[in-house]
C-alpha positions in Angstrom: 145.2 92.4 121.0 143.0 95.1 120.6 141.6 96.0 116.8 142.7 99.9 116.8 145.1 100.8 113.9 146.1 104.1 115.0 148.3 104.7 118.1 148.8 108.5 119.0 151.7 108.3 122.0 151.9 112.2 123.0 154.6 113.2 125.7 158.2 113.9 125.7 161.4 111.2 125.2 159.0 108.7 123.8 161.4 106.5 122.5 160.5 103.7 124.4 157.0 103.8 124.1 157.2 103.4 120.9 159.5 100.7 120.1 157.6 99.0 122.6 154.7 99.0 119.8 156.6 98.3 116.8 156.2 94.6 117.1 152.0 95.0 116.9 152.5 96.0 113.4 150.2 99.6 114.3 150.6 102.7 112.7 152.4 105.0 115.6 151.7 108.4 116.1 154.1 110.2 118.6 153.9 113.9 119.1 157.0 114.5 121.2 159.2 117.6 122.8 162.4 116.3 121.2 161.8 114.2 118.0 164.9 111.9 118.8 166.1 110.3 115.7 165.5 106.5 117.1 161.7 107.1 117.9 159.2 104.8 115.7 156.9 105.6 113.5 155.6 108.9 112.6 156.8 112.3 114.6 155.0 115.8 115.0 156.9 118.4 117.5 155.3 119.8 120.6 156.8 122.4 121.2 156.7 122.9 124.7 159.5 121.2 126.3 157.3 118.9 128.9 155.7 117.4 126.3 152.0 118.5 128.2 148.7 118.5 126.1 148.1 121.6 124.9 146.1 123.3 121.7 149.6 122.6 119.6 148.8 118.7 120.2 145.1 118.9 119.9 145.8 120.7 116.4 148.4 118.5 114.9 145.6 115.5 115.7 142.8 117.2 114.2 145.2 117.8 110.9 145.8 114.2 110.7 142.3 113.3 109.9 142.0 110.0 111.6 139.4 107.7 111.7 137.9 108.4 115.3 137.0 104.7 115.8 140.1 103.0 114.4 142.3 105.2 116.9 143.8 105.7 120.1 145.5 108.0 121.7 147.7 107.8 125.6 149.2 110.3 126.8 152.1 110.1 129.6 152.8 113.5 129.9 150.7 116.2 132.2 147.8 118.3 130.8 147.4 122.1 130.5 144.7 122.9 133.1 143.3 126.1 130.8 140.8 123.7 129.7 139.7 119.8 129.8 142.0 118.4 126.9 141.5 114.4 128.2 137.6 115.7 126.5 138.8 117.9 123.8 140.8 114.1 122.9 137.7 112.2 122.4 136.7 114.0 119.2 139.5 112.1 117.6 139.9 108.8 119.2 139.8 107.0 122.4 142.0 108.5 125.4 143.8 106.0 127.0 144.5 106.2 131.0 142.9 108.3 133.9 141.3 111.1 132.5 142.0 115.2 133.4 139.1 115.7 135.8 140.5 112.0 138.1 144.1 113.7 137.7 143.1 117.3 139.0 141.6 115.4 141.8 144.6 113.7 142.6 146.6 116.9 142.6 144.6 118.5 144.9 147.1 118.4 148.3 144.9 119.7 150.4 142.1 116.8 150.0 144.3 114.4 149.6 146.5 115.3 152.8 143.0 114.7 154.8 142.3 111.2 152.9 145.6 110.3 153.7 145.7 110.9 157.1 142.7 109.1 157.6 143.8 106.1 156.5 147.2 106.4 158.8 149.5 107.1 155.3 152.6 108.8 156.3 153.4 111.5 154.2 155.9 114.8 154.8 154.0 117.2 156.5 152.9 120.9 154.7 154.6 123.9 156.0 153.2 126.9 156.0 155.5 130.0 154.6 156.1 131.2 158.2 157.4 127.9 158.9 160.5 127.7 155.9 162.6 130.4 157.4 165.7 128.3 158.3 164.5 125.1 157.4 164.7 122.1 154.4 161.6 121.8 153.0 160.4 119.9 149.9 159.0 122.2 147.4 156.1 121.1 145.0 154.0 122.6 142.5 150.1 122.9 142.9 149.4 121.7 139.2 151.7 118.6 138.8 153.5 115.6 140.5 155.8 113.2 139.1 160.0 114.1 139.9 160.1 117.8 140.0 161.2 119.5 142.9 161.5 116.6 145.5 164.6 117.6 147.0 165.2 119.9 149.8 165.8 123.6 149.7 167.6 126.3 150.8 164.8 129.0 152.3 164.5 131.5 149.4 162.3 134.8 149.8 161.3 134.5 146.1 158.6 132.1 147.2 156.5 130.8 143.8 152.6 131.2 144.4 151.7 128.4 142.8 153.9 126.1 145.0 153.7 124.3 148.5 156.1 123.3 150.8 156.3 120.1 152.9 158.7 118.7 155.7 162.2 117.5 154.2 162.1 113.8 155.3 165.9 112.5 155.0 166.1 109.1 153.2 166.5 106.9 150.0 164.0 108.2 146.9 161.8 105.2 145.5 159.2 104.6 143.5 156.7 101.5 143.1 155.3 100.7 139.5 151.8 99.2 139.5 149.4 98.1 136.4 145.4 98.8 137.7 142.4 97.3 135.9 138.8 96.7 136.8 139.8 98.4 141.0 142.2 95.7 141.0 146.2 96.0 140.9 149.7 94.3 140.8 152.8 96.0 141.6 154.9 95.5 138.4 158.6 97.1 140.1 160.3 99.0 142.6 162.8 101.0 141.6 165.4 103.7 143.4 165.1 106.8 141.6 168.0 109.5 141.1 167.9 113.5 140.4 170.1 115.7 139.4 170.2 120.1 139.6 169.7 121.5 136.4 168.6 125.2 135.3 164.7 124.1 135.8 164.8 122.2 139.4 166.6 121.6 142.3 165.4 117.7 141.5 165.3 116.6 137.4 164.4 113.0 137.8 167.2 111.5 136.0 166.9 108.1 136.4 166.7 104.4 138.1 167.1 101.1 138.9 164.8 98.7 138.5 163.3 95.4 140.7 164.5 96.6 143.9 164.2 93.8 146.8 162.6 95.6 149.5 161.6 94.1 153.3 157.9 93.0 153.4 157.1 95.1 155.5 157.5 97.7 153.1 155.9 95.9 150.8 152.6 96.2 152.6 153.0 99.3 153.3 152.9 100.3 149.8 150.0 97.9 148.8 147.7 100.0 151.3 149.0 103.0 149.9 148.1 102.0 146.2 144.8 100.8 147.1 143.9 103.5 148.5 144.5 105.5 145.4 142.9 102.6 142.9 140.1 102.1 145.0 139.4 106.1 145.6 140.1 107.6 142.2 139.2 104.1 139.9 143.2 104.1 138.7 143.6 102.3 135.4 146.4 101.3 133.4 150.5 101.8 134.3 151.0 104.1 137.0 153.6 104.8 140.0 153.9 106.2 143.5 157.7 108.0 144.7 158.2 107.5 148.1 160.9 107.8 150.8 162.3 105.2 152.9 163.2 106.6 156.1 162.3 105.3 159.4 158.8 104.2 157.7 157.3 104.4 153.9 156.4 108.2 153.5 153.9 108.7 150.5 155.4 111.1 148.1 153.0 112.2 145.5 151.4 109.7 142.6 151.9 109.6 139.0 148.7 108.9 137.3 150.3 107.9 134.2 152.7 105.8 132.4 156.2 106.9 134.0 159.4 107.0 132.5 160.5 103.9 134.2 157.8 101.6 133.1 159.9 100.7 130.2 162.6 98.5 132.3 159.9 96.0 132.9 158.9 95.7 128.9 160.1 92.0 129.4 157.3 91.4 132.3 154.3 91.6 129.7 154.3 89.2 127.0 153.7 91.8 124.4 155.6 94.7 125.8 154.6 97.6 128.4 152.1 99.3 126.5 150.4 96.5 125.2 149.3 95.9 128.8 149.1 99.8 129.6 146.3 99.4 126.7 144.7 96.3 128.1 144.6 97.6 131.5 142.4 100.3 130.3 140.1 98.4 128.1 136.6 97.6 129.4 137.3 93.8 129.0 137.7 91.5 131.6 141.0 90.1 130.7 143.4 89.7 132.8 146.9 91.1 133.0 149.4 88.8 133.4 153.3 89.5 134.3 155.9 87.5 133.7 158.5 86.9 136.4 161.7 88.6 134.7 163.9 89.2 137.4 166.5 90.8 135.6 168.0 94.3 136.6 168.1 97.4 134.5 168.9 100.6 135.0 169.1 104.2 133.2 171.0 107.2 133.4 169.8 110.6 131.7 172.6 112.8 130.8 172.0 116.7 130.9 174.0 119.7 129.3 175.9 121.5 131.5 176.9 124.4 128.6 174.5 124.7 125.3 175.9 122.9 122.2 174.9 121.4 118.3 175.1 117.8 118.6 176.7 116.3 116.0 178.4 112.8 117.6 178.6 109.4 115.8 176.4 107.3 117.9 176.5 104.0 116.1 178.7 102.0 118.2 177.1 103.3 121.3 174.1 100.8 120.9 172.8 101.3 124.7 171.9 104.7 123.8 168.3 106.1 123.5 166.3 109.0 122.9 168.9 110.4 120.9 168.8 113.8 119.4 169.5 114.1 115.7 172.4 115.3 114.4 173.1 119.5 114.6 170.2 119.6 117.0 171.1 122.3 119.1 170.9 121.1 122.9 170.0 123.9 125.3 172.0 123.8 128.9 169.9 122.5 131.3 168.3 120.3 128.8 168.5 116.2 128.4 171.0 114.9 126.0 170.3 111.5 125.6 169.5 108.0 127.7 172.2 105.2 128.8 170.6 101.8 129.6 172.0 98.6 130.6 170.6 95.3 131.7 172.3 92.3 133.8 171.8 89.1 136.0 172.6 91.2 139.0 172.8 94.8 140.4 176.1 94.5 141.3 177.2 93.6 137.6 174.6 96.2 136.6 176.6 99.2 138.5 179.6 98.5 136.9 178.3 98.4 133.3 176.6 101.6 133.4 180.1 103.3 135.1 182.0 102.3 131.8 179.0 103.4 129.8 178.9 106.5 131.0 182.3 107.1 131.0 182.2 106.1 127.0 179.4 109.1 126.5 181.5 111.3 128.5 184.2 110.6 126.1 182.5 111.3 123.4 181.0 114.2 124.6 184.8 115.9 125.3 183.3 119.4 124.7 180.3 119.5 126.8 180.4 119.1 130.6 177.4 116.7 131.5 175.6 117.6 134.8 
């Protein structure tokens, strides 16, 4: 186990992140969007709603006054690009994951398209804006990846500067967890992903289920994919790939980053998910192991379809998480709160989260859900 004390989580619905710490007996930092009333340990408010590092989170560490050396700090969220925060980070502990600099690399489409296609990785093709009129195209933003705006769209004339557009490729949405250490990687999960339309995307990542059986075919076809990007940009630590299954595996985009599916495999690591999220970025030669946990889980994040002060009993919902305390007020378009389930088999796993869902939506008789 490593010897640092102090474990700064910043991003948003960190819920799981940090009750997958509690057991370590570590003093737990998060600095979170939300501040859901079941997160562990200490919380501080960022207040903008993607939970991205900003000068709010770089303040509320420096206030703490913690011991540089007894601390760490991970953050699973995206980073302002005004200036290198992963840097401004190191004044007050050790950053955990790929830094700023390896992640603007990433994101840059228009080297990585060129990479990509010399290595023979499918991925949707870019359109140019002359190209849209009258067709779907997958719409992306220069500065991020990770679930927004993967779904096809209507040709608009308001087109957003800062966005490109890519080829709508019909098929199933994916992605394929992996755990990177030392330029070497194991693929932790697949999972198939599901959005939903809210005020701020066509796609809202919304959730998943987890240890998909896929042909292995397309199996290998994501192993080249992922060793391309751990042996190009020296990946460490939990990250994950989206990608569509159509006639063949087309690449997506990357997360460089802990995702917010990682935490349906806490039973493959022997000390939880971020245990070995930490590990895998430590400069020791230990290996990662994961156990073979072939049980299914799956989550559902419900959104408000009409703003609201949520004030609902949720003790006898105990499959519930990230959930908001009582009289927060819940903006439309927002997240409400988490449903999670886990089972012997997916069929048994569908079923449980149709009731459970049905049970929020009960309780929830006011507010439509989206």
């Amino acid at each position: 186990m490593f010897p640092q004390n102090n474990i700064v989580l910043i991003g948003n619905a960190l819920v799981s992140q940090s009750k997958s710490l509690r057991n370590l007996k570590k003093r737990v930092i998060n600095i979170d969007s939300f501040n859901d009333k079941d997160l562990i340990g200490e919380n501080y408010l960022n207040p903008d709603p993607q939970g991205r590092v900003n000068k709010d989170v770089i303040l509320i560490i420096k206030n703490l006054n913690l011991d540089k050396k007894d601390t760490l700090i991970i953050a699973s969220s995206e980073y302002e690009n005004d200036i290198d925060y992963f840097t401004e980070l190191k004044k007050y502990g050790t950053p955990l994951g790929n830094s700023q600099s390896n992640i603007c690399d990433i994101y840059d489409h228009r080297k990585i398209f060129k990479k990509l296609k010399k290595q023979n990785i499918k991925f949707p093709e870019k359109l140019s804006n002359s190209e849209l009129n009258n067709k779907d195209y997958i719409k992306k933003s220069f500065h991020s990846s990770g679930g927004l705006n993967l779904k096809k769209n209507e040709f608009s004339e308001d087109l957003n500067k800062d966005e490109f557009y890519q080829t709508f490729i019909d098929g199933d949405s994916y992605s394929v967890i992996f755990i990177c250490k030392n330029k070497e990687f194991s693929i932790v999960g697949i999972n198939k992903i599901f959005s939903k339309k809210t005020k701020f995307s066509e796609f809202t990542f919304s959730g998943a289920y987890s240890n998909l059986d896929l042909k292995k075919e397309v199996i290998d076809s994501l192993k080249r994919i992922i060793n391309f990007f751990v042996k190009n940009y020296n990946l460490v630590g939990l990250n994950g790939i989206d990608f569509i299954l159509s006639d063949d595996v087309y690449f997506l985009e990357i997360n460089p980053r802990i995702t917010q599916t990682c935490f349906m495999y806490e039973d493959n690591f022997s000390d939880g998910f971020l245990n070995a999220h930490i590990e895998a970025c430590s400069q020791n030669n230990k290996k990662i192991e994961i156990n073979d946990d072939k049980s299914y889980f799956a989550f559902e994040t419900i959104f408000a379809n009409s703003s609201f002060n949520f004030n609902i009993d949720t003790q006898e919902l105990n499959f519930l998480i990230n959930i908001p305390k009582q009289n927060t007020f819940i903006e439309v378009g927002y997240p409400i709160c988490t449903i999670c389930s886990k089972s012997n088999t997916n069929e048994s796993l569908k079923s449980v989260m149709s009731k459970r869902l049905q049970l929020v939506k009960n309780k929830l008789k006011n507010v439509e859900i989206i």
